[in-house]
C-alpha positions as CSV (number, residue, x, y, z in Angstrom):
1,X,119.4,85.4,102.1
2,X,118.0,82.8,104.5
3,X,115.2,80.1,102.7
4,X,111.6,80.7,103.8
5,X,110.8,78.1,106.1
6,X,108.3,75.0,104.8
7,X,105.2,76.2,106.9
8,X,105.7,79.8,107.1
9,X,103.3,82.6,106.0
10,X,104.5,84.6,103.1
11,X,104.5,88.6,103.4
12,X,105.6,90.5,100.1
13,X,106.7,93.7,100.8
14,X,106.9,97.1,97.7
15,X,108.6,99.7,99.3
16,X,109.8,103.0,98.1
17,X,113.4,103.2,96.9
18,X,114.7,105.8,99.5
19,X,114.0,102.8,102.1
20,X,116.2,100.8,100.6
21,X,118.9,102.2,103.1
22,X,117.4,100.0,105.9
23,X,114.6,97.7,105.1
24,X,116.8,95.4,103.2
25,X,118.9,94.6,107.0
26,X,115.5,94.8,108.9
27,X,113.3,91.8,106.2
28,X,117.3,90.0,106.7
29,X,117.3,90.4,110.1
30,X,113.4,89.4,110.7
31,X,113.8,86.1,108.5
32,X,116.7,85.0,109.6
33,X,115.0,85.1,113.1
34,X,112.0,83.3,111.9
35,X,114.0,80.6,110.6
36,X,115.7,80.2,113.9
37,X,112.9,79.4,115.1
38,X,112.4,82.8,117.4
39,X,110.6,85.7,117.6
40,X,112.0,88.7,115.9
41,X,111.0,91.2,118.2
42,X,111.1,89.3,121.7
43,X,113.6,86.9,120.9
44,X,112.0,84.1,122.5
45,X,111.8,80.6,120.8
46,X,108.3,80.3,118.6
47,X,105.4,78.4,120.5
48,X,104.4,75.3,119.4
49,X,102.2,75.5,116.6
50,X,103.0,79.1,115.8
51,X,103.9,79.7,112.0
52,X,106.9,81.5,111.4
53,X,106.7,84.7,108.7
54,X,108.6,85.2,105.8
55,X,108.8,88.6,104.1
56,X,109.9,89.2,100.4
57,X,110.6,93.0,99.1
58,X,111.4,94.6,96.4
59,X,111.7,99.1,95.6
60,X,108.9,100.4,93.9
61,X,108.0,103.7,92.4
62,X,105.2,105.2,94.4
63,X,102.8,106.5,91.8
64,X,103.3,103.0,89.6
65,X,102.7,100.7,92.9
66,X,99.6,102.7,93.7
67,X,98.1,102.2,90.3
68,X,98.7,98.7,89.7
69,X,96.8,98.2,93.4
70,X,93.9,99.9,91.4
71,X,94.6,98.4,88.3
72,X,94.1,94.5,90.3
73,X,90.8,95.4,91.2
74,X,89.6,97.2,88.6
75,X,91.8,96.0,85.6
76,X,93.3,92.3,86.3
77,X,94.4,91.9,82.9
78,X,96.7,94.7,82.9
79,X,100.3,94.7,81.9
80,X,100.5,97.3,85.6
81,X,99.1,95.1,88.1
82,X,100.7,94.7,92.0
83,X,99.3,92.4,94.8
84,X,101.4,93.4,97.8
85,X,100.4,92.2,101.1
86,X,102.4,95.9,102.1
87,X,103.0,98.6,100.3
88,X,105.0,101.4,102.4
């Protein structure tokens, strides 16, 4: 996969496992733009300034995602604990 640029903002990604199919080529496709400098969606280069994104993901069983969401508020210190920034 393509490195996440020095200054970009980090998105991690749980996602179910029967999405597998086509997220993988979309997060591919989506970095690689950002680290050419364009946006994914228009194309166009980046503005100055603007930070490029970088998404991580991994597969993730529904019911044991959801609980370790609850378990990072509720219960930090246990073994089940997730932190996505999305979990679809």
């Amino acid at each position: 996969g393509v490195a996440a640029p020095d200054n970009a903002i980090e998105v991690s990604l749980i996602y179910a496992p029967e999405e597998e199919l086509y997220i993988l080529d979309a997060i591919r496709e989506f970095n690689q733009a950002f680290a050419e400098g364009r946006n994914p969606v228009t194309g166009e280069r980046l503005a100055s300034g603007e930070q490029p994104i970088y998404v991580t993901g991994r597969s993730g069983s529904s019911g044991t995602v959801h609980q370790g969401i609850i378990n990072a508020v509720i219960a930090p210190n246990n073994t089940n604990v997730e932190k996505p920034t999305i979990f679809s």
